[in-house]
N, C-alpha and C positions, 0 to 999 in steps of 0.2 A: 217164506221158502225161497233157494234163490231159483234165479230166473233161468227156466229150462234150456233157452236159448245161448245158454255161456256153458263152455265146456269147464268140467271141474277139475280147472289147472290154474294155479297165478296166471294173473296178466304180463307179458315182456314188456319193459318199455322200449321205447321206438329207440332211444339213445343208445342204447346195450346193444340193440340189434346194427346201428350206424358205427360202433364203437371196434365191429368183428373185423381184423383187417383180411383174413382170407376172403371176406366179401366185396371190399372196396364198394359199399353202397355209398352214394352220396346224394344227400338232400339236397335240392336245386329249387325249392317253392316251397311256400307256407309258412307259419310258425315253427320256431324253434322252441317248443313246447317242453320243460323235464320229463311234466306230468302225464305226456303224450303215452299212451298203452297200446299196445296191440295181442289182441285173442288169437288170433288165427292167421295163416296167409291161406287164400285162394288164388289161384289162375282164371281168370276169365277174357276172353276176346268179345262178347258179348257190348252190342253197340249200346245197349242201357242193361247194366247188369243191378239195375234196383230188386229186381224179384228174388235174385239167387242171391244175394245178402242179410247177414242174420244183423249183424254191427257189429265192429272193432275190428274188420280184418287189415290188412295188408293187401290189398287188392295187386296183382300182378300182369302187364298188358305190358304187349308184345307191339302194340298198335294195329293188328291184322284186320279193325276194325275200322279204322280210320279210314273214309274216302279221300280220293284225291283231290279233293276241291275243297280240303275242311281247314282252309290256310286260313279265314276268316276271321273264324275264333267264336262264330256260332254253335258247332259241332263241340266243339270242349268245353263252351260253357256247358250246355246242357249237358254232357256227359258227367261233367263234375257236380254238379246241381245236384243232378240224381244218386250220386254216387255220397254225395254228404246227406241227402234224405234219406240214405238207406242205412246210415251211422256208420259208413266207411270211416278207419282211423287213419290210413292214410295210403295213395296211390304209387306203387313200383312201375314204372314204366325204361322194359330192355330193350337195350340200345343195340342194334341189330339180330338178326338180317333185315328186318323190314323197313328201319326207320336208321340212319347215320348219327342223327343227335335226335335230343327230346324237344318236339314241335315247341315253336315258342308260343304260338297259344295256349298249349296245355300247360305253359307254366305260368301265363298269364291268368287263366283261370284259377287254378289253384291259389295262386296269388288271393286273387278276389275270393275266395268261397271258405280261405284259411285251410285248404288240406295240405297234408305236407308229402311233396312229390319226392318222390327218393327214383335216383337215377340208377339204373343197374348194369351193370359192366359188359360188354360181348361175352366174357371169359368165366362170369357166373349164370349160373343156369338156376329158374324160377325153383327148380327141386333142392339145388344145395341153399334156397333161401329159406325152400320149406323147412328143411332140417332143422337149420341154424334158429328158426323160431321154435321148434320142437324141443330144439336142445335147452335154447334159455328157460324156458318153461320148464323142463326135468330137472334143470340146476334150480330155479327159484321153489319150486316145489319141494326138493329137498331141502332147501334151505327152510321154508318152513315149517315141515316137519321137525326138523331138527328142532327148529324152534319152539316148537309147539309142544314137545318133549322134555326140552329143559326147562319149562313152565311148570307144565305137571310135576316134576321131578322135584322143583322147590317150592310148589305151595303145598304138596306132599308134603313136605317139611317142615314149611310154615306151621301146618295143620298140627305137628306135632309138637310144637314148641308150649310154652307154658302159658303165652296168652293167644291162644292162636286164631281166633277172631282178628282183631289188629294185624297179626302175624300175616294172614293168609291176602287181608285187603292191598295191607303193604307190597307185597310179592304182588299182586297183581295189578296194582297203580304203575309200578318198577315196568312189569315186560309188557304192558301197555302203552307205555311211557303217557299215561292220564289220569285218572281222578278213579277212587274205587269210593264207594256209598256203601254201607246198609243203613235201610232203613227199617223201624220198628211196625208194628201194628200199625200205631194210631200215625204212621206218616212222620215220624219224628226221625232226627238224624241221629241213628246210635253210633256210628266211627267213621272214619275215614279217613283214604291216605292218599298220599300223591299232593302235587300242587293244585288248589281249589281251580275252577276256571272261569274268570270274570264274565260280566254283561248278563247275560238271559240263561247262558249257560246249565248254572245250577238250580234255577228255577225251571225249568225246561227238564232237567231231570225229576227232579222231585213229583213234578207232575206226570210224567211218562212211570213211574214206580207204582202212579194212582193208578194207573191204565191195566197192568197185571195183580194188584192186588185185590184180593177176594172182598166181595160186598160184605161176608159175615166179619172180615178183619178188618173195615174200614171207622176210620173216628168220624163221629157226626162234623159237618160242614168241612169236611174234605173232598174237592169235584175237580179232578182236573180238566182245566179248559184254558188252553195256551190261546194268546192273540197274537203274540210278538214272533212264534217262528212256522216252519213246516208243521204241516199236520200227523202225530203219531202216525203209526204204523204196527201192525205185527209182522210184515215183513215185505218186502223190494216190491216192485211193481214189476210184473212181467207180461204185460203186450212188448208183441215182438216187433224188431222196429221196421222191418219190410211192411208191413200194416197200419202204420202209422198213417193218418187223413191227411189228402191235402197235400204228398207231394210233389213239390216243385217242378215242372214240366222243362222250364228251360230259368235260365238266370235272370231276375227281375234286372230291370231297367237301372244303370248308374252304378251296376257290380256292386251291389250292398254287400258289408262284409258277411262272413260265415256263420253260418246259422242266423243271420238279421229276417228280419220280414217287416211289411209296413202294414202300420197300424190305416184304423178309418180315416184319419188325419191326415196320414201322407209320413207320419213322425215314426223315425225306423225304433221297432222293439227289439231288442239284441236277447236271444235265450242263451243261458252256458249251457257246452257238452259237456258232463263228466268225461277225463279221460279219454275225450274225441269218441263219445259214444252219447247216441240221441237222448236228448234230454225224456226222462222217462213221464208216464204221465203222472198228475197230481191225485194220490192217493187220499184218501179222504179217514181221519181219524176214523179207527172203529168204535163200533157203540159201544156205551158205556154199560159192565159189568151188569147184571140184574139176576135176582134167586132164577130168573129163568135162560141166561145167557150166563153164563161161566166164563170169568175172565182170562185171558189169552197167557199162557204160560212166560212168553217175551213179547217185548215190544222197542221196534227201532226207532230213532229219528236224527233230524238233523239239525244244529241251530248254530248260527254263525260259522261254521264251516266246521263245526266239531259233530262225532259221530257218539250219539245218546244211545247207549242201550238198557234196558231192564228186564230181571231177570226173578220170578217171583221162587221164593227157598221154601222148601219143604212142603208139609201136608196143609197146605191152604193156610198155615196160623197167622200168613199178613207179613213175614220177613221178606224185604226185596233186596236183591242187589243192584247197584247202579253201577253204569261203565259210563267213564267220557272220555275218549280218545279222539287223535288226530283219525281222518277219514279215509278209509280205504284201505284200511294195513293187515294183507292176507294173513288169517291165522287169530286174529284178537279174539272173533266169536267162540272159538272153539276155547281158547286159553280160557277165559271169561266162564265159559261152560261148565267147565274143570271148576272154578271158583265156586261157583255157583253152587255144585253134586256136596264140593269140601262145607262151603256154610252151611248147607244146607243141613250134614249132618253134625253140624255143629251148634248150629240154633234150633234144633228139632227136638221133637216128644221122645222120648226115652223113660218109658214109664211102663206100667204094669197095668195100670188101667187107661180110662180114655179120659179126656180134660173135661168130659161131663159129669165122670165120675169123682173127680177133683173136687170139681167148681160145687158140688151134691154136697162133698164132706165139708169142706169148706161153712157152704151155709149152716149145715146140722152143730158145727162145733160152735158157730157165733150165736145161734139157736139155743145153746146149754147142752147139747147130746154129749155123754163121757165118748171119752176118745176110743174106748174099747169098742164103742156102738159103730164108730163111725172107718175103723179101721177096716173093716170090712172090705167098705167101697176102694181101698187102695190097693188090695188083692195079696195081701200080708197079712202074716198071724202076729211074729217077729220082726222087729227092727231094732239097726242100731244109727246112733247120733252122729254123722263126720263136723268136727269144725276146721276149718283151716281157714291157713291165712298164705297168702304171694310169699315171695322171698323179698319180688323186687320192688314191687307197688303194691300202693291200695286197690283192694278188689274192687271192681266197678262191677255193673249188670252182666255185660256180657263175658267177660271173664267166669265170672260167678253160672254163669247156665251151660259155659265150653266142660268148667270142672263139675257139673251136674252129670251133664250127657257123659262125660267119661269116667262117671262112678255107676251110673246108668241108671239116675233117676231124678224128674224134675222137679222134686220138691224141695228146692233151695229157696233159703232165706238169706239176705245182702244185707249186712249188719255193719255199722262202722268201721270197725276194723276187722273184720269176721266175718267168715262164708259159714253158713251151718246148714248143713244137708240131710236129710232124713232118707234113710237107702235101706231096702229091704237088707234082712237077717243074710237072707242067702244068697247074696251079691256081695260080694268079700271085697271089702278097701283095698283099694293097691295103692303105693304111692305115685304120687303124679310128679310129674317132673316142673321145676318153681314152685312148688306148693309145699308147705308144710300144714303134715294133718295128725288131729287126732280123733281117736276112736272111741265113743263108749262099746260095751258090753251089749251082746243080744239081750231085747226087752219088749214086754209084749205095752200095749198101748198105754195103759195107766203109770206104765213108770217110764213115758219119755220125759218127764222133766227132772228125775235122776240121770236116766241118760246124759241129757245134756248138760249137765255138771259135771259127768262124768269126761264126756270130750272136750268142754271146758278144761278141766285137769291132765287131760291125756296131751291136750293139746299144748298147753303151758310145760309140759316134762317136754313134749318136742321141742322146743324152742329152746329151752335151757341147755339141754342134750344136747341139740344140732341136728336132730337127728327127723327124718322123711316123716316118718308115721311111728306114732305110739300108740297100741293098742292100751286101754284099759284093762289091770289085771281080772283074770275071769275064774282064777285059780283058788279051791275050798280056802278059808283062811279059819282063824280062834273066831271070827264073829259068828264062824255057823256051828261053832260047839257052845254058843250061849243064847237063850232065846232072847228074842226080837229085842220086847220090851224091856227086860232086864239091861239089856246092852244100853240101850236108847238111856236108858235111867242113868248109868253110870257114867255115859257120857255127859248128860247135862252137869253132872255133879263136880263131874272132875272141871268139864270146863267153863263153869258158868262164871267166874273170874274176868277170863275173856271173850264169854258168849257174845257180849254187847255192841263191840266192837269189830265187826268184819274184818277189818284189815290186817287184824292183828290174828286171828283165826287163818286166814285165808292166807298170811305169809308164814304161820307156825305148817302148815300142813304143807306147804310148798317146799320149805326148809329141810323139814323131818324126810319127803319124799326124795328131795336131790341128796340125800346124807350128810344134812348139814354144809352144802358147797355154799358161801354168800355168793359168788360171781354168779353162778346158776341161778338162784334165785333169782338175783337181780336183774336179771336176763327174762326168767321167765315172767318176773312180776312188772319190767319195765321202768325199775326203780332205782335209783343207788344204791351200790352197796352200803354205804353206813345209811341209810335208812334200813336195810335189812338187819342190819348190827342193834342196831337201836332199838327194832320192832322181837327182835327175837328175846333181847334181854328184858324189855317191859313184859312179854309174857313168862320169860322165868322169875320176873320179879312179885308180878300178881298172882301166880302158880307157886309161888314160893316151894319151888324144887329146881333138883338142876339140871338142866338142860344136858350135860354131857354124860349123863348115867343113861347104859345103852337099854336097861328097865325101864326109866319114866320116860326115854324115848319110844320105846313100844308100846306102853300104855298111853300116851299119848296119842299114840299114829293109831292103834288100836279104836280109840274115842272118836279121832278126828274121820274114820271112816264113815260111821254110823251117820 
């Protein structure tokens, strides 16, 4: 959660604030920092104002504090001391009425302690500084909105595209300008996009994705347990830093530099400020996942200067996303967020029953239970068969469950070259954009592997077509004015010539269905066309009839139904 202590505004940098020229601030001590931030200005004349500091402000002094005898340079060390113990980012000090210039001990301290002393004009007053940090903050604020907005706006779009898994990571590797993850159940890398990021990095994620993923979705002898960086988190450390132990009363001995302190030894340990804000304290990995601890919905870290985040997708099934960006960049969590709601309904359950009820039929059918037993548990009388295929690639997993969920149901099977989907009766195929599909006929459970012959065929007419989605005809025809068996009979007979041979079957009926087009066929059969020429006239040959009589073409198509 963030830390209550930080108003919920970007941080200014100290340079934008030195860069105003109706301010004419000028830094006169400390580091010339980029990364330097400032949260807030305060006014204080308080001769230690450690208590009334939250950290990161702009502290502002008049000097009204200062005694006459503080020419030493005793009185500014400790003043500065305390004023960096309290996570000040950096001290304003205005230059009359009280003082003509800025004491050269206070800039000799500053010096030593690393704050950076900004000198402030006669002619600007502490209140037109407060502004001008107000302002930048409304301007950076805006600016991230806006940002934040045209993130949404185009993984919105991503989302909508035809492979939109990939789509959606991509778009958000882009306005993170970092590394986008999902990862699977069992902890495997399903896609990713953006430039990878070397060293500890991606290990470092991988194992922070274990940290939100659910114990029920985890694969055996997967634990994460980092050595090499910070310790996870689920979120920032917030003691506040006026509370911090232990601060510095007056400037150690030899002016060690800013933020230093000496170890048992005598040997100075140097700590970094983020941002000239007190180093926070060391959070300690949370415990790990257990049926009686529920794992943490995100979790942050940090490893080699890159900012890890993970984000666990949907209803506990084990999908995580992973962020890795540069550190501190207002606006990512929230973009990231956005990512996260979009995968999440896109690698999620879209189903009629629950995956218990699945995983039930599942077993009963490898069991031997007829499928009408078992239809039941999938909350369906009626179904029909979708097969499709991409336009532009091979279907891979995640492709294949994006075009599940948006026919809106997850019993997808990932075929070679083939997506086949089994989708309630009364959830009507729409076509999907990249996709080319086809449809069997509504069918109650014993006839799904007609079905799937059927979009088999439906499918192969789209593709010869051009065309999004072909339904399967559904329409009476002459085979329900002849009973079953009879028909069945006179098809074996007619075609038992070329019963033997599949292929020669299976491009007569493909033929006869596109009207005779060889391009079409060869299209939908993935063949040449003089293989189609060749294959059509060995069946007029061994049928010894002719193929352009539009009679043995309908008793043919007639047969080839059955």
């Amino acid at each position: 959660m963030p830390d209550p202590s930080v108003p919920p505004t970007p941080p200014v940098p100290l340079a934008a604030l030195l860069a105003r020229e109706d301010l004419a601030l000028r830094q006169i001590a400390g580091p010339s920092d980029p990364a330097t931030v400032i949260h807030w200005a305060h006014t204080s004349e308080m001769a230690d104002p450690y208590p009334y500091l939250l950290g990161g402000e702009l502290l502002l002094t008049a000097g009204v504090h200062v005694p006459e005898a503080a020419g030493s340079g005793a009185y500014f060390d400790d003043y500065v001391s305390r004023i960096v113990a309290a996570g000040g980012a950096a001290l304003g000090f205005g230059v009359a009425p009280v003082h003509d210039t800025v004491p050269r001990a206070l800039v000799e301290a500053c010096d030593a302690y690393e704050l950076p002393l900004i000198e402030v004009p006669p002619r600007t007053t502490f209140s037109g500084v407060a502004r001008a940090v107000w302002q930048l903050m409304a301007q950076a604020r805006l600016a991230e909105l806006r940002r934040v907005t045209e993130a949404q706006q185009s993984l919105a779009a991503a989302a909508s595209r035809p492979d939109p898994v990939p789509a959606v990571l991509r778009q958000l590797a882009q306005r993170v300008s970092g590394w986008a993850v999902l990862y699977g159940p069992e902890g495997t890398e399903l896609a990713a996009a953006g430039r990878e990021p070397e060293g500890a990095v991606p290990r470092g994620l991988a194992e922070l994705a274990g940290v939100v993923r659910p114990v029920a979705a985890r694969g055996t002898g997967f634990s994460p347990s980092r050595t090499d960086g910070p310790a996870a988190s689920a979120g920032p450390a917030t003691e506040r830093p006026g509370e911090l132990a232990d601060a510095p009363s007056s400037r150690p001995a030899g002016r060690p530099a800013r933020g230093a302190e000496r170890t048992g030894s005598g040997s100075p340990a140097t700590t970094s400020r983020l941002n000239r804000r007190p180093t926070p304290p060391t959070v300690d990995a949370p415990p790990s996942p257990s049926p009686t601890r529920p794992a943490p919905t995100s979790a942050t870290d940090t490893v080699a200067g890159t900012h890890l985040a993970a984000y666990a997708l949907g209803a506990g099934q084990g999908f995580v996303l992973g962020v890795a960006s540069p550190e501190g960049v207002p606006g990512d969590h929230t973009i990231a967020s956005v990512a996260a709601v979009l995968l999440s309904l896109l690698t999620g359950e879209h189903q009629s029953g629950s995956g218990a009820a699945r995983s039930s039929a599942l077993v009963r059918l490898l069991l031997g239970a007829p499928p009408q037993d078992v239809a039941v548990l999938l909350g369906a009388e009626r179904w029909v068969v979708v097969h499709a295929r991409p336009d532009a690639h091979a279907p891979d997993a995640v492709a294949a469950s994006a075009l599940g969920a948006a026919l809106g149901s997850p019993l997808v099977d990932l075929a070679q070259d083939v997506v086949r989907v089994l989708v309630p009766a009364d959830r009507e195929a729409q076509p999907q954009p990249g996709w080319t599909l086809g449809v069997s006929a509504p069918v109650s459970p014993p006839e799904w592997p007609a079905a799937d012959t059927q979009a088999a065929r439906a499918l192969a007419r789209a593709r010869a077509t051009r065309s999004a989605l072909v339904r399967h005809g559904s329409r009476p025809g002459l085979s329900a004015l002849v009973p079953a068996d009879e028909a069945e009979a006179h098809a074996r007979a007619l075609l038992a010539p070329i019963a033997d041979t599949p292929a020669l079957t299976d491009t007569l009926r493909t033929w006869l269905s596109l009207h005779g087009s060889w391009d079409r066929t060869a299209v939908a059969l993935a063949v040449h066309r003089n293989t189609v020429r060749q294959r059509v006239a060995r069946c007029a040959s061994l049928l010894d009839t002719d193929l352009d009589d539009p009679d043995v073409r309908m008793e043919l198509w007639f047969a080839l139904r059955q």
